[in-house]
C-alpha positions, 0 to 999 in steps of 0.5 A: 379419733374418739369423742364422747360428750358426758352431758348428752351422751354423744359418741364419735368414733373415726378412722382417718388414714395417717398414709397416703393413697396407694398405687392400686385399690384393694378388695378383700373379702371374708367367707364366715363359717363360724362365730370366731369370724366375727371378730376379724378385724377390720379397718374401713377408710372413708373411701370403702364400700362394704357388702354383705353379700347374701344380704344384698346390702351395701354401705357406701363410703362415709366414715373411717372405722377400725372394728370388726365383723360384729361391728359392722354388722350391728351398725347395720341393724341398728341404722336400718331400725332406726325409725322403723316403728315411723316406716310401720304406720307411713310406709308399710311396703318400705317397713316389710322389706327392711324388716325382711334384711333385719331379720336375716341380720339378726340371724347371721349375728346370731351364727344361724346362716352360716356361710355368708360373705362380707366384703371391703372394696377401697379404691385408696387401697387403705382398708384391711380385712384381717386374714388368719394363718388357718384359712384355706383357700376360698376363705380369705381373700384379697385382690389389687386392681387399677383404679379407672378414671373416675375413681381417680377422679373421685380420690382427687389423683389426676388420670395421666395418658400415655405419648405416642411418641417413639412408636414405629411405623404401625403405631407399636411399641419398640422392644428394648427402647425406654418410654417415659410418660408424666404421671402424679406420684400417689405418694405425695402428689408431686409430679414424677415419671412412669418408665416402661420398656418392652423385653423378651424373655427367651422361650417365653413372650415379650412383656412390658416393664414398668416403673415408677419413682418419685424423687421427692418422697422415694415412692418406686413401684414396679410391675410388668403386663404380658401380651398375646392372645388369650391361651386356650388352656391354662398353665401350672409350674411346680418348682421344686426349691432345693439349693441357693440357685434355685432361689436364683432362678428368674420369675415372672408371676402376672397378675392372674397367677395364683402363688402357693407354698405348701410347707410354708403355709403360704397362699398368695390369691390372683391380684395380690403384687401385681404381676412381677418379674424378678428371682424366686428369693426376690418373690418371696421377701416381697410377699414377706415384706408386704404381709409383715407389714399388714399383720404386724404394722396395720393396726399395731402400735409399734413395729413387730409388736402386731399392737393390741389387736393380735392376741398372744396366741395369733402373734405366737402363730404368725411369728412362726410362720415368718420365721419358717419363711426367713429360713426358705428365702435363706435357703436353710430348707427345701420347699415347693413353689406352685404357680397356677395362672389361668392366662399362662402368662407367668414363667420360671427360668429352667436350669437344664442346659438345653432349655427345650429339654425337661429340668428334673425339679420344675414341672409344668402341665397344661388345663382346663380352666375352670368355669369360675375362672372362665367367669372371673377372666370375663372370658365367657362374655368375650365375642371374637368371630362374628361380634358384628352381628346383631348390630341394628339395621344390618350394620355392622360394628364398623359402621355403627362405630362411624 
């Protein structure tokens, strides 16, 4: 929506979603290296934070916009020196430390601070940072995430709880038994099912499958959790793709696992689909269908047009890629799949005939996880053995709890 009254000069700008909010909330985040990255485009529904991180600065949900980097960051500028003349003469601590924030805004507009980070954290999910087919890892960044119960709440969606009912008798889940739990359909609203069942997947561990479809829009979402306990390495699976039945072969990719295709030019971040268990040809038009509709739909005016926003040269480059990931899930070339996931959780079905021997085009290796990693999983302030000490008065966690 774009106003703009000629008598006083007042202009309106907004940015409201047509859709409705997604099954997850979305993270992005952007580490600029130059001044092309201040021409990303953005869009910024009425329910996203944004953050400059080396600034310290967030900007809290209000109005939807479509711009870009640059944009974002000038209107900071120029809200925060709004009345900073006034701040001067009544408020002189308040004056030095906003002075502070602009002066380093002010550099990073003008390409003097490089690298610096921005990132948009939507709950509704609808908020976009647009990536670029040359960024390397660590540049461009997304993430899904369940939202809590608050911000449930907030987006208007009622928080539903799992029955207990069909347990055994230790209160577990039974495998290979369906469970069906009430939930509201974030497509429409309506109410709909959530069905989830407990498999085994041989010479793997059991997971938890989980689907959603509503009958009256025809929303479906899928997605599978694993269980155990945290693995004291990770683990990294190359598969080697070289005929039809490769593209055949099961997968399990959990939310932690990291998906790279190098000849494609593929890099799918931890977070991003969720955890799926499906076939590699099924993982790949995943990816395909989801990130066509982000670079070509998002802000285009017509399918496949990439509309306004993509210039001639950026849609020459994407096309490019699309077309090289048709050719693999066709399986018209060979290329690798690299899945590397912290937790261990992911799986891909070995062809050998005796599973437990090795298969000549999957490889897997163990690791050490990284101290970022470590960090990112919440794994260096987890206590499993003496989490009881410390509580006050010589009590232990188990008392203060009662």
């Amino acid at each position: 929506m774009s106003f703009y009254c000629d008598k006083c000069g007042f202009r309106n700008n907004e940015v409201q979603p047509a859709g409705t909010v997604q099954p997850k909330g979305a993270y992005y985040e952007l580490r600029l290296t130059s001044m092309a990255d201040f021409e990303r485009q953005v869009i910024k529904s009425d329910t996203a934070t944004v953050k400059f991180i080396e600034l310290d600065l967030e900007v809290p949900p209000g109005r939807g916009q479509l711009t870009n980097i640059e944009g974002l960051l000038t209107q900071i500028v120029d809200d925060l020196s709004e009345g900073q003349d006034e701040r001067k003469e009544k408020a002189p601590e308040a004056y030095a430390k906003i002075e502070e924030i602009l002066d380093k805004a002010r550099k990073m507009l003008a390409g003097e601070a490089f690298p610096f980070r921005v990132f948009v954290d939507d709950p509704a999910g609808n908020s976009f940072i647009a990536p670029d087919l040359r960024d390397g890892v660590g540049k461009w960044e997304k993430h899904e995430y369940l939202r809590t119960a608050e911000q449930n709440a907030a987006l208007g969606l009622a928080d539903t709880a799992a029955t207990t009912a069909g347990l055994d008798e230790n209160g577990n889940i039974i495998p290979d038994q369906v469970y069906s739990f009430p939930a509201t359909c974030p497509g429409c609203m309506h109410p709909c099912t959530t069905n989830m069942k407990m498999v085994d997947i041989p010479h793997f561990r059991q997971v938890v499958l989980m689907n959603t479809t509503c009958e009256d829009c025809g929303y479906k979402s899928n997605d599978v959790k694993t269980g155990g306990e945290v693995p004291e390495k990770g683990k990294k699976m190359t598969l080697r793709v070289k005929t039809a039945e490769d593209l055949s072969r099961d997968i399990l990719k959990s939310e932690s696992c990291t998906l790279e295709c190098p000849e494609l030019k593929l890099l799918v971040q931890p977070g991003t689909l969720g955890g799926r268990f499906t076939t590699v040809e099924g993982l790949l038009t995943q990816v395909r269908t989801d990130l066509h509709n982000q670079i070509f739909e998002a802000g285009g005016s017509g399918a496949g047009t990439g509309g306004d926003s993509l210039s001639s040269e950026e849609r020459d480059r994407w096309t490019k890629f699309f077309d090289d990931l048709d050719s693999a899930i066709r399986g018209e070339r060979e290329f690798t799949v690299v899945l590397t996931d912290p937790m261990a959780s992911s799986y891909v079905q070995s062809l050998a005939d005796d599973p437990s021997q090795p298969d000549d085009q999957l490889t897997i290796e163990e690791y050490e996880r990284t101290e970022e990693e470590e960090e990112e999983l919440g794994l260096k302030d987890m206590k499993v053995e003496g989490y009881e000490e410390g509580a006050p008065n010589g009590t232990s966690a188990n008392d203060e709890s009662k």
